[in-house]
C-alpha positions in Angstrom: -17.5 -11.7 17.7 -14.5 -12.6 15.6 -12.3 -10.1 14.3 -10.4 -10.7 11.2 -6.3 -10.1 11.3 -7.5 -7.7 8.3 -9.8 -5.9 10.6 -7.1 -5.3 13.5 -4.7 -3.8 11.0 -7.6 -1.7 9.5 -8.1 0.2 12.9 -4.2 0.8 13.6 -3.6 2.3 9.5 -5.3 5.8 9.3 -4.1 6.3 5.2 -7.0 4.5 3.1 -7.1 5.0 -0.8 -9.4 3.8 -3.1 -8.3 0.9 -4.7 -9.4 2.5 -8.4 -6.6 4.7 -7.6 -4.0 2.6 -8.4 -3.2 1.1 -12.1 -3.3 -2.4 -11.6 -1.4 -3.5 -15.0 -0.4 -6.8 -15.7 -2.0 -8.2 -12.4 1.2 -8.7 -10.9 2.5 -4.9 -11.1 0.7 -1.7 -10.3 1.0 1.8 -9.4 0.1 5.5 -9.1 1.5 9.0 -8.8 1.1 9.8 -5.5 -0.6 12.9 -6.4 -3.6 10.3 -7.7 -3.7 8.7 -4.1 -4.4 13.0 -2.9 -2.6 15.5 -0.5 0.6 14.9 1.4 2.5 12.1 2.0 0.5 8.5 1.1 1.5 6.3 3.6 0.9 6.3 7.6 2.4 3.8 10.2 0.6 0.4 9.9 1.4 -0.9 13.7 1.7 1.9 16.4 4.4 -0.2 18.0 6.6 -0.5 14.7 8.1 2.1 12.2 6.2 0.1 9.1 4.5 2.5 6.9 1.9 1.6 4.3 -1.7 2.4 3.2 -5.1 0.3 3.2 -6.8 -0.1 -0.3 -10.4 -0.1 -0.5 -12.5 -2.0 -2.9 -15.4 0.5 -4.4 -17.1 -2.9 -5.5 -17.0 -5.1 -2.5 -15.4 -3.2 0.2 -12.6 -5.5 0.8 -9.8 -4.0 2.7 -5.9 -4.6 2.0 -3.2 -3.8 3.9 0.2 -2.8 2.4 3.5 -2.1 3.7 6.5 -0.4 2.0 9.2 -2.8 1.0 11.9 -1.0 -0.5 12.3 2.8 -2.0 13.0 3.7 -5.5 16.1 6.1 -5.3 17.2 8.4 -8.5 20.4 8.4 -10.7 21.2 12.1 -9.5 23.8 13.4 -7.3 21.1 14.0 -4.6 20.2 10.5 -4.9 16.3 12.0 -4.1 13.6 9.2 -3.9 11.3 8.6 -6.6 9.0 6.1 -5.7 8.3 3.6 -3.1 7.3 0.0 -3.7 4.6 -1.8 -1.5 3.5 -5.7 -0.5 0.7 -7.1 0.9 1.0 -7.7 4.5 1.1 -11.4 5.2 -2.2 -11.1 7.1 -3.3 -9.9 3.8 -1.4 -12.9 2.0 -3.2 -15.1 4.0 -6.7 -13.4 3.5 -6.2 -12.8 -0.5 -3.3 -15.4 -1.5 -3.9 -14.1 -5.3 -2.1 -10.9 -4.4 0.6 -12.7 -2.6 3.2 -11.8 -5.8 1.8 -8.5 -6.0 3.8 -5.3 -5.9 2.7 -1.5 -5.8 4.5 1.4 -7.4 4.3 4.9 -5.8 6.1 7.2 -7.9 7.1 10.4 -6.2 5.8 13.2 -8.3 
């Protein structure tokens, strides 16, 4: 049997959301509270051998699986300079399985 780069990821990322979660907007920019994702913190190491954090998104309608990694967090103007959001990509194994979300970026805001 032949397992799919998107399967090996799927068994090393334990944080899985639904993909109706998430706001998908203009197609090329989406995002969610990270309340809406549920409790505690959204994101769990994607690779056990790396520090790369992300979550997988599940399709209620065909049960497609993507895998997304934090690219960058979204720090505010305060003194404390507290984060407010993170943003997210598609891996490239995802990329290469779904090249329509290759431009894609997630918003998590931090509420």
């Amino acid at each position: 049997m032949v397992v799919s780069t998107i399967n090996r990821e799927r068994a090393i990322c334990g944080s899985r959301h639904d993909a109706r979660r998430i706001s998908w907007g203009d197609g090329k920019n989406a995002g969610a509270f990270a309340s809406d994702l549920g409790p505690g913190r959204p994101f769990d190491r994607i690779y056990p051998d790396a520090a790369d954090e992300g979550f997988v998104l599940v399709s209620a309608r065909t049960g497609s699986e993507t895998v997304w990694v934090v690219e960058d967090e979204i720090y505010g103007a305060g003194p404390d300079r507290e984060v407010v959001g993170w943003r997210l990509v598609p891996t490239i194994a995802t990329r290469r399985e779904f090249p329509r979300l290759a431009d894609v970026r997630i918003t998590i805001w931090n509420d």
